[in-house]
C-alpha angles and dihedrals in degrees: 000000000000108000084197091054090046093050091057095043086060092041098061081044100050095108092057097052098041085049094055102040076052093055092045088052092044095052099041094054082048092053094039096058095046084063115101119247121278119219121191134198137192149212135177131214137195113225110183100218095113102049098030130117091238094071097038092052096070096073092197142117116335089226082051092050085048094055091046091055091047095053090039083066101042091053090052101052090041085062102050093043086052121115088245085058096049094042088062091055097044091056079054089055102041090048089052098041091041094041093046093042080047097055095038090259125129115275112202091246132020114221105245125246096246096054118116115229114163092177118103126215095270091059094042089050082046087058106043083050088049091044084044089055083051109051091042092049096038087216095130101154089073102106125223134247109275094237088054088042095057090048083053096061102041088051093046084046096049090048090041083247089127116125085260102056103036088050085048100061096018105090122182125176141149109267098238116296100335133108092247121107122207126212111190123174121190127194134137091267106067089195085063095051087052089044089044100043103041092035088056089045090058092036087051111047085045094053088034087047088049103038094047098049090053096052091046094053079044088055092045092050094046092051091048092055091052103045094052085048093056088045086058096055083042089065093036104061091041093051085049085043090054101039094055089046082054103049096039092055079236105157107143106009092194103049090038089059090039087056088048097052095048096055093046089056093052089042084058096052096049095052090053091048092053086036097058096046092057098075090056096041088055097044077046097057088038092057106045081035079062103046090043087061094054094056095046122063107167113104103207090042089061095044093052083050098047086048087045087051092043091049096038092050096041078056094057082041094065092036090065096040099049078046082055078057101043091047114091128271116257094013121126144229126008119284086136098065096036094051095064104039087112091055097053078052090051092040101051121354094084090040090047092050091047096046082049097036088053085055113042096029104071104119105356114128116268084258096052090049085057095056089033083060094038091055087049097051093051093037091056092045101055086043093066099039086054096048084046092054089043093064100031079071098048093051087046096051095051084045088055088050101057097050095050082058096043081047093049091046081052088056088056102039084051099059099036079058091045097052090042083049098057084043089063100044087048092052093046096052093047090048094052080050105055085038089060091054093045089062093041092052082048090056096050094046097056089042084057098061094092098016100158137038132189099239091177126005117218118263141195119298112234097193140026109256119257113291086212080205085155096045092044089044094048096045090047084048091049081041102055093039085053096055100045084056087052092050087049096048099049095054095050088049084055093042111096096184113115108232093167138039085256089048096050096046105048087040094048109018093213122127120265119224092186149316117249108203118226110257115216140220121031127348111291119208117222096259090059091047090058104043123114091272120143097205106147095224091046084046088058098041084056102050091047100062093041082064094056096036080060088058101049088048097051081047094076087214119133101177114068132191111199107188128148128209092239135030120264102022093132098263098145086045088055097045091050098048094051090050092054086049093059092043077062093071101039100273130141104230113191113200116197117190102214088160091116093173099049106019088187090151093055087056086051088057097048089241124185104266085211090045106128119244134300114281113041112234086240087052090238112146090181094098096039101059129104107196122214108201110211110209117230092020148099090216128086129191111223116187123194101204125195144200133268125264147146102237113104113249086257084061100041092042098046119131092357101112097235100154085065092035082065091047104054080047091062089061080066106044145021113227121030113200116186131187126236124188125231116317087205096062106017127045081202083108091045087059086035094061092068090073108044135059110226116021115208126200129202133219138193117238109226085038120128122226109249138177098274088049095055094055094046089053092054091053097041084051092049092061075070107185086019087067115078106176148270130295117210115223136205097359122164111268091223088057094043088053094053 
């Protein structure tokens, strides 16, 4: 949207919006000072939030503080501005207007004669003794009977000391960024402002006093509770913690897996020493078996001293393993067995070679009874050292067992105390926290116990307070003008006419030739339009057309179509005035009225209404032609008119030879300008098109784009270089200057 345009568009309206911006300051001074006067009265309170110790105990960030104290005073004044609040003052309020109508004093309000009370005086007298039981008990949240309820609010409705209205005219706010509260009331009797305020001020701190110590005791013995129950789970997981290290012989976890892990490891060794020696011990016994066998030939001998081996060495056998008995639980390696080795040699080992020597030694040579008792000595001892080793291992190996489980059994003893331990960290976190609360809740409870002060009690109004009648006046009178340029802005943001050049061509996008101003007062004839006169909306008008004479020149075209895509635009006006432009510069101008439908340009000529057709049968224009004589010119403007009818230019024209009859015109004149009716409503231009060069269309300033309009625009934009543009006509000079 043109600011400009819309400039303009506030401008012509500018009496309109400054009467009525009069007439709303007139009538709002009028209304404000029937208004009754309105008195005000004040009170201050100390709240203690600022300087209290609830706020100092926190200890924390100053923007955090600030927020407390914030909250801590939204809170505040929430509360006093609650229904429970102002139903304490209008108890206040019912009790002094009922007792002083009762004794013949002067109650701050009468009710008025067109209230509705259905209560009597009996129900009236049952509610002031129920409001008396409240206000001395301060218990205002009991609720009254339904029947005493419904007496209470025909009776606050009927004073205007209904929740509405007392919230209404009832302000309290903090005074700046002090720790002050004020508490202002504001009504058309000043000794009610001083009774309400300072009447709310008394009702309040009582009920705040009350209702705050209770919830802070509340708070105290909440946080008792809880933190008795939190010392409890404290006790319960230790003693957990210290039963499982009990039972599980757990002292030190982390010496007692080191230990573990020590002895595995010796054990280990151990194993892989005896291990190693059993492979040689065994090659040892095959090969003086062996030998032993060589020597001795005798079948059954072999076979007694094989038997006396196997008894002799079951019987070592039982001897380790009743010193594997005999060794103490839970130690570790084997010093025992090894000990007495020796003694099973001396034990056995000469016993055993003698058994085997009696045997087997029965005929040998002396020399052979002496290598038969070698093998056996050696046989016999590395039989012993192997079946030594063999069990070393398997006491080894039961030893390695035991202390993977006893490793295994750390593992999980290690995480069950690892989980008890986290328990207990968690409890007595939780118990330090809720302790701390506990103290805190202490703290407050004792600093509630005087919360709020009356710093200044409310006092008698003087005077009634400012009407403001010229501020107020003067605001309604800005407002109003406001909004009627609001009005005015929002409708030419909604109208989609062009009533300026911009306007045409961003609404459109066709190209503009040029924009012809209105001009105003009675119809002109051309003559008069192009006098001397220096008019300025003739001046305009003139160069205007000039503008779009010089377009029409530079085009090269001689043959010109002017339509427009709705009736009485202007377009003969037009027409006529572009011919007598170009007159204007010598120039012969025929003008041929092939508006068949509106032969507004006939008329104009003073044409014959019976005068046949357009186009004589011998193709002589001579008797046809109405000459305009341009002063001051060479030029002339000649116009063959026609008749009216209801064929389309393609049927009139048919088999005439008109194409040639032009022509044979243009050997006459320069320029041929020919009329077309509406595009919207005739397809005469659409047949008209085959016989001219540029086709113009014009358009109506203050028009709206329709759909029509919008159809003929796309034809007349598919005839691409035949199209020249658009003319503008009877715009506003002032919008045609900006």
């Amino acid at each position: 949207m043109d600011i400009l345009y819309f400039w303009d568009i506030i401008w012509r309206r500018k009496w309109l919006l400054i009467g009525t911006a009069a007439i709303a300051v007139v009538l709002t001074f009028f209304l404000i000072g029937l208004q009754p006067p309105v008195f005000k009265s004040n009170a201050v309170l100390s709240t203690g939030i600022t300087g209290g110790k609830r706020i100092e105990l926190s200890k924390q960030d100053v923007f955090v503080q600030k927020y407390e104290i914030e909250s801590a005073f939204s809170n505040l004044i929430a509360n006093m501005k609650s229904r429970t609040s102002l139903r304490l003052l209008a108890y206040r309020l019912l009790q002094h207007d009922l007792y002083e109508s009762k004794i013949g004093g002067t109650p701050f309000r009468e009710i008025p004669s067109d209230a509705e009370i259905t209560s009597d005086n009996a129900g009236i007298l049952r509610l002031m003794q129920q409001i008396q039981l409240r206000t001395d008990t301060l218990i205002v949240d009991m609720p009254l009977d339904p029947e005493d309820e419904a007496t209470f609010k025909e009776l606050t409705k009927a004073y205007e000391y209904d929740f509405e209205s007392l919230d209404e005219h009832l302000h309290i706010n903090r005074l700046g960024e002090t720790d002050y509260v004020t508490i202002e009331f504001e009504s058309e009797n000043p000794e009610l402002c001083v009774f309400a305020v300072n009447s709310f001020t008394e009702e309040f701190m009582d009920y705040h006093l009350q209702s705050v110590s209770r919830d802070e005791y509340e708070a105290v013995r909440f946080y008792e509770n809880l933190a008795l129950e939190k010392e409890n789970r404290v006790k319960l997981v230790s003693s957990d913690l210290s039963n499982f290290r009990r039972d599980n012989n757990i002292v030190n976890m982390d010496e007692q897996s080191r230990s573990v892990v020590a002895l595995l490891k010796d054990l280990e060794y151990e194993r892989g020493l005896a291990k190693q020696g059993i492979p040689a011990h065994q090659k040892n016994i095959a090969r003086l078996s062996g030998d032993l066998d060589q020597l001795i030939e005798n079948e059954s001998q072999r076979e007694r001293a094989s038997s006396i081996v196997k008894n002799r060495f079951s019987e070592i056998q039982g001897q380790i393993k009743d010193l594997r008995s005999e060794q103490p639980a839970g130690s570790a390696g084997l010093a025992p067995i090894y000990v007495n080795q020796l003694e099973f040699k001396r034990s056995y080992r000469d016993t055993l070679i003698d058994e085997l020597a009696n045997v087997l030694i029965t005929s040998p040579s002396e020399e052979d009874a002496a290598t038969i008792q070698n093998l056996l000595e050696k046989r016999v001892d590395e039989q012993i050292l192997l079946t030594i080793k063999e069990e070393s291992i398997e006491v080894i190996d039961e030893k390695i067992k035991e202390l993977r489980a006893q490793t295994d059994s750390l593992v999980s003893a290690e995480e069950r105390i690892d989980f008890l331990e986290s328990q207990k960290e968690i409890a007595v976190e939780e118990y330090l926290y809720v302790l701390g609360k506990l103290n805190e809740a202490k703290v407050v409870a004792q600093s509630a116990l005087n919360p709020l002060a009356i710093f200044e009690h409310a006092q008698i109004p003087e005077e009634p307070e400012p009407s403001k009648r010229l501020v107020y006046s003067a605001f309604s009178g800005v407002a109003t003008a406001g909004f009627g340029v609001f009005i005015l802005f929002f409708l030419t943001l909604l109208d989609k006419s062009f009533h300026s050049p911009a306007q045409f061509e961003r609404l459109t996008g066709t190209p503009l030739l040029g924009a012809l101003n209105l001009l105003p007062g009675k119809k002109r004839d051309l003559n008069t339009i192009f006098s001397e006169s220096e008019e300025p909306d003739l001046l305009i008008f003139r160069e205007s057309l000039r503008k779009i004479r010089h377009e029409i020149e530079v085009s090269g075209a001689r043959r010109f179509l002017v339509t427009s895509t709705r009736p009485n635009v202007g377009k003969t006006s037009v027409l006529l005035s572009l011919a007598y432009t170009l007159a204007k510069k010598d120039k012969n101008v025929l003008l041929l009225d092939t508006n068949f439908k509106d032969n507004d340009l006939s008329d104009y000529a003073n044409m014959d209404p019976e005068f046949n057709p357009l186009l004589p049968a011998n193709n002589d224009a001579g008797d046809l032609i109405t000459s305009q004589e341009i002063p001051s010119s060479k030029g002339r403007v000649d116009i063959i008119g026609n008749r009216p009818s209801l064929d389309s230019p393609s049927e009139i024209l048919a088999g005439k030879g008109f194409t040639n009859w032009l022509e044979d015109l243009e050997q006459q004149y320069h320029y041929v300008l020919m009329e077309g009716p509406a595009l919207n409503n005739y397809s005469d231009t659409r047949e008209l098109v085959d016989y001219v060069d540029r086709v113009i269309v014009v358009f109506e300033a203050s028009a709206d784009m329709n759909r029509p309009d919008e159809e003929s625009l796309r034809y007349l934009e598919s005839l691409d270089q035949q199209y020249m543009g658009a003319i503008l006509n009877k715009v506003n000079s002032r919008h045609l200057e900006n």
